[in-house]
C-alpha positions as CSV (number, residue, x, y, z in Angstrom):
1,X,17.5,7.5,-10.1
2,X,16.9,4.7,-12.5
3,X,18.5,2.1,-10.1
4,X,15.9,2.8,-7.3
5,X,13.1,2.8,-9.9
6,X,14.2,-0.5,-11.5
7,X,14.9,-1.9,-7.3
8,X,11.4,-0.9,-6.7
9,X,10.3,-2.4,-9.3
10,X,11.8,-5.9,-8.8
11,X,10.3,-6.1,-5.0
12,X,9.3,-9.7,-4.6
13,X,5.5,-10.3,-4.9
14,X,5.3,-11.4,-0.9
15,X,8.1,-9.2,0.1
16,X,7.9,-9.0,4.1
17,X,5.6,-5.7,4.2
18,X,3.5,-7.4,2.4
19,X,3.6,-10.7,3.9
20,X,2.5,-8.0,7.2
21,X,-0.4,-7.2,5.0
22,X,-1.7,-10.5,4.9
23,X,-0.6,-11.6,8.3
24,X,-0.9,-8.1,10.2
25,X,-5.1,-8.3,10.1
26,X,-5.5,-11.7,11.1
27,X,-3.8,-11.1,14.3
28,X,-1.9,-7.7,15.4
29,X,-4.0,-5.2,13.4
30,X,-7.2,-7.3,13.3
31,X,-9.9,-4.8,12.2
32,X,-12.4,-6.1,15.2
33,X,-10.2,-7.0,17.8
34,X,-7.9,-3.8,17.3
35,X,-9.5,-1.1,15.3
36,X,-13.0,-1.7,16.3
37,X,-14.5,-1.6,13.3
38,X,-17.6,-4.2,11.4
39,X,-19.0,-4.7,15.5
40,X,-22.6,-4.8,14.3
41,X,-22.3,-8.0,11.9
42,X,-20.0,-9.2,14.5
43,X,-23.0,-9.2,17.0
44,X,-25.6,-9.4,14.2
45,X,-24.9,-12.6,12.0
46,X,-23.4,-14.8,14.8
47,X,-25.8,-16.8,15.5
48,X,-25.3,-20.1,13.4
49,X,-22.4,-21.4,11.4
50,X,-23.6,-21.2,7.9
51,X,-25.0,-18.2,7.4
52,X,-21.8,-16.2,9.1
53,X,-19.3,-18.4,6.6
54,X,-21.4,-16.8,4.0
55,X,-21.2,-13.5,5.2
56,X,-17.6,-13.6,5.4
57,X,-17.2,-14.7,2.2
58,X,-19.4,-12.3,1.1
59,X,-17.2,-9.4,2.6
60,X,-14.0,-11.1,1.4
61,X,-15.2,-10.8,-2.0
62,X,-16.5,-7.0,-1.9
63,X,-13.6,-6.0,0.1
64,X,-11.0,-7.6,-2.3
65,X,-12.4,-7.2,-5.4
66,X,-13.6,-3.1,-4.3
67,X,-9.7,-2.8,-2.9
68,X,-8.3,-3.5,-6.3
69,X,-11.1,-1.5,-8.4
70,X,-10.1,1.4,-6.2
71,X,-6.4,0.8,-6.7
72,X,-6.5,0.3,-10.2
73,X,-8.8,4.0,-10.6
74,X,-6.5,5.9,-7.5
75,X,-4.8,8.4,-10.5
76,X,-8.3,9.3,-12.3
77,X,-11.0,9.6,-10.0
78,X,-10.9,13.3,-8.2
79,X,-11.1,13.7,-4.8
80,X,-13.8,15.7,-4.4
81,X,-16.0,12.8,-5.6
82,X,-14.1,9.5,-4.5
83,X,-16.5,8.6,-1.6
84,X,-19.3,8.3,-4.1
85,X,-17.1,6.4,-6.5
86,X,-16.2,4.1,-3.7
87,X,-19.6,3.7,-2.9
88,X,-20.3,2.7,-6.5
89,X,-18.1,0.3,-6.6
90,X,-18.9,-1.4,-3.3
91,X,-22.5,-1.3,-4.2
92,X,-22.1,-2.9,-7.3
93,X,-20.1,-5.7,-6.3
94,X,-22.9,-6.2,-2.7
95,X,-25.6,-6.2,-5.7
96,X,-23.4,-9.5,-7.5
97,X,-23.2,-11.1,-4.0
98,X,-26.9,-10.3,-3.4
99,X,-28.1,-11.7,-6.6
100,X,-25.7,-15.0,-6.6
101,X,-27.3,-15.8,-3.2
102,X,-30.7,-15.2,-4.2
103,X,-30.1,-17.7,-6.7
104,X,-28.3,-20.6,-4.9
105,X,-28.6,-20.0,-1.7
106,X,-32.4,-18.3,-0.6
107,X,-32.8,-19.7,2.5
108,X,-29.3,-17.9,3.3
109,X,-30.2,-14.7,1.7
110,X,-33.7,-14.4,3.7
111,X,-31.8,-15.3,6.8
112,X,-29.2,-12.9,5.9
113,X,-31.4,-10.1,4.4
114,X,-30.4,-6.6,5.5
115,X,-26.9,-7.5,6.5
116,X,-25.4,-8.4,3.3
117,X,-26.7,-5.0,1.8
118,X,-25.3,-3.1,5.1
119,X,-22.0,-4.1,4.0
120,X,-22.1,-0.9,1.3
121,X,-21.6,1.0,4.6
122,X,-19.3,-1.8,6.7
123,X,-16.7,0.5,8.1
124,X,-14.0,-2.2,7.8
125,X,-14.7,-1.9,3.2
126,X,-14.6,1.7,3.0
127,X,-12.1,2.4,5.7
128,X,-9.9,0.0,3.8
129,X,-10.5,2.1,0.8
130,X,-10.2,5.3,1.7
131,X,-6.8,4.4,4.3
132,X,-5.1,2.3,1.6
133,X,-6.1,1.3,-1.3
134,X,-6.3,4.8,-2.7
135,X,-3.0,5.2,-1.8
136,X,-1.2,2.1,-2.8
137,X,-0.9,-0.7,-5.9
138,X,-3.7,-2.9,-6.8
139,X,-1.2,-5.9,-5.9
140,X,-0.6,-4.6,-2.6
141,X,-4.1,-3.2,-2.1
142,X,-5.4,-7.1,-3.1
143,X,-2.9,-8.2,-0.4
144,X,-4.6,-5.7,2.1
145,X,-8.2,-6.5,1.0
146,X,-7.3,-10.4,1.5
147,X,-5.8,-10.0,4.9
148,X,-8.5,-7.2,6.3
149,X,-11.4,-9.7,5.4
150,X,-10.2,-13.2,6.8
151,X,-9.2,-11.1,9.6
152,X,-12.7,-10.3,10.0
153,X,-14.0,-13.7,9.0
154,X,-12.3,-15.7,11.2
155,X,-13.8,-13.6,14.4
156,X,-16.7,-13.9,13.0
157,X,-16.8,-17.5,12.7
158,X,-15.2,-18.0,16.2
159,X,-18.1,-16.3,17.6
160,X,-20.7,-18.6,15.1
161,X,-19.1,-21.7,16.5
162,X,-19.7,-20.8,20.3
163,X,-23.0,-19.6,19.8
164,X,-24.1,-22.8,17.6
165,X,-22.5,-25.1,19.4
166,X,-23.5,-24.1,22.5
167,X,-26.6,-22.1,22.1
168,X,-27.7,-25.3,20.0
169,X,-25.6,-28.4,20.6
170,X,-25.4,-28.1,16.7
171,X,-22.5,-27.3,14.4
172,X,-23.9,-26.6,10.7
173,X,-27.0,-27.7,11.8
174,X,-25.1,-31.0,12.9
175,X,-26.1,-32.5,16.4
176,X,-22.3,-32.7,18.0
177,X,-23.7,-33.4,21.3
178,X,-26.7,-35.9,20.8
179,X,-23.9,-37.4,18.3
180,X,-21.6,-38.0,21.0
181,X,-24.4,-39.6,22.9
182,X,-24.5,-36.4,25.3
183,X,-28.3,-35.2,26.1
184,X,-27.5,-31.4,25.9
185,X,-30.5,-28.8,25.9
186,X,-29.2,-25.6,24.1
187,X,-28.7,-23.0,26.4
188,X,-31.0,-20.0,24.8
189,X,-28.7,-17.5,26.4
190,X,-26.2,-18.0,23.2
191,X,-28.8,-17.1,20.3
192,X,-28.8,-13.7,22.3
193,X,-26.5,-10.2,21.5
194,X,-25.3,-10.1,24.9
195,X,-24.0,-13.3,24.5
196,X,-22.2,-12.4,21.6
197,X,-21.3,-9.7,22.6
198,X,-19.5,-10.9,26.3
199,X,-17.6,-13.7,23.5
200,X,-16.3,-10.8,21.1
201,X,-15.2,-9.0,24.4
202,X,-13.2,-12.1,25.3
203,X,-11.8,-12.6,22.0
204,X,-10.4,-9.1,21.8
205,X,-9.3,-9.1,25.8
206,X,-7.4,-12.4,24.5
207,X,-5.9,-11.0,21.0
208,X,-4.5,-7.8,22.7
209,X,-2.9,-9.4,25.7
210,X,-0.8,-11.8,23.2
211,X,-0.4,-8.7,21.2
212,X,1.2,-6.3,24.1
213,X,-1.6,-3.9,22.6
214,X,-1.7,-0.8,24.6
215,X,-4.5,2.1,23.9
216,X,-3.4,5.7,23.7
């Protein structure tokens, strides 16, 4: 019995389950293409470069931060109250994010506004907490948060650069067309939802075919 405590307790820190946690997110398990989950900021936020970056980092920084908080309290917080904890904790740490932008980055947070606090209630957070993270180790629950949110960033930001670029001609404000001496009129039909929308749908249709991602 002591062996297989002291073997599980010499697992390598990026072991290859955990090296899936990471990796597993970003691609396979992806919590927008595959589980469906955070669509509204997906749809929402899209619209230019800058302010979806910030977003995402603003979700990789609750999500990790909330995964390991969660982790860390798994063993004393009872069950019949661990939604509200976790809603404590993911409030607390959208409150940090909130204030840090309202300080160096106004513009961002007007343009942002309701969004970043709607991330208390992003399904991707406290799905992550409630499938894993009160179940597992901080490390690994750090290594889930950390996948789970570039996962979501990275679509995120796929879908900014379409929509700037070609809703705009502009990448972070940057004229890439009139740059490349290219007289491009921004095509309005970008800055809408359904545009987002109809990219997202093509992101996913492509992720799930590489995938082999079959629904029930």
């Amino acid at each position: 019995m002591s062996d297989k405590i002291e073997k599980k307790a010499a697992e390598p820190l990026l072991s290859k389950k955990r090296k899936e946690l990471l990796s597993n997110p970003m691609d396979s398990d992806n919590p927008i293409t595959i589980q469906v989950l955070g669509i509204c900021s997906a749809l929402a936020v899209t619209i230019a470069l800058e302010g979806t970056v910030i977003m995402a980092l603003a979700v990789f920084f609750v999500l990790v931060l909330a995964n390991v908080i969660i982790s860390a309290l798994r063993n004393t917080i009872p069950n019949r109250i661990r939604i509200i904890v976790q809603l404590v904790v993911v409030a607390s740490l959208v409150a940090v994010v909130d204030q840090v932008l309202r300080a160096y980055a106004y513009e961002q947070s007007k343009a942002l506004s309701v969004f970043v606090g709607l991330i208390i209630t992003n399904c991707i957070v406290m799905g992550r907490l409630e499938a894993f993270a009160l179940g597992n180790k901080p490390w690994d629950s750090f290594l889930d948060g950390v996948g789970n949110s570039v996962g979501y960033g990275w679509i995120i930001i796929a879908i900014a650069f379409v929509r700037e670029l070609f809703g705009a001609g502009k990448l972070f404000g940057f004229p890439v067309f009139e740059s490349l001496g290219l007289d491009y009129i921004g095509n309005g039909f970008f800055a809408t939802p359904a545009a987002a929308c109809i990219i997202l749908g093509v992101i996913i249709w492509i992720l799930r075919a590489r995938s082999g991602y079959v629904e029930d």
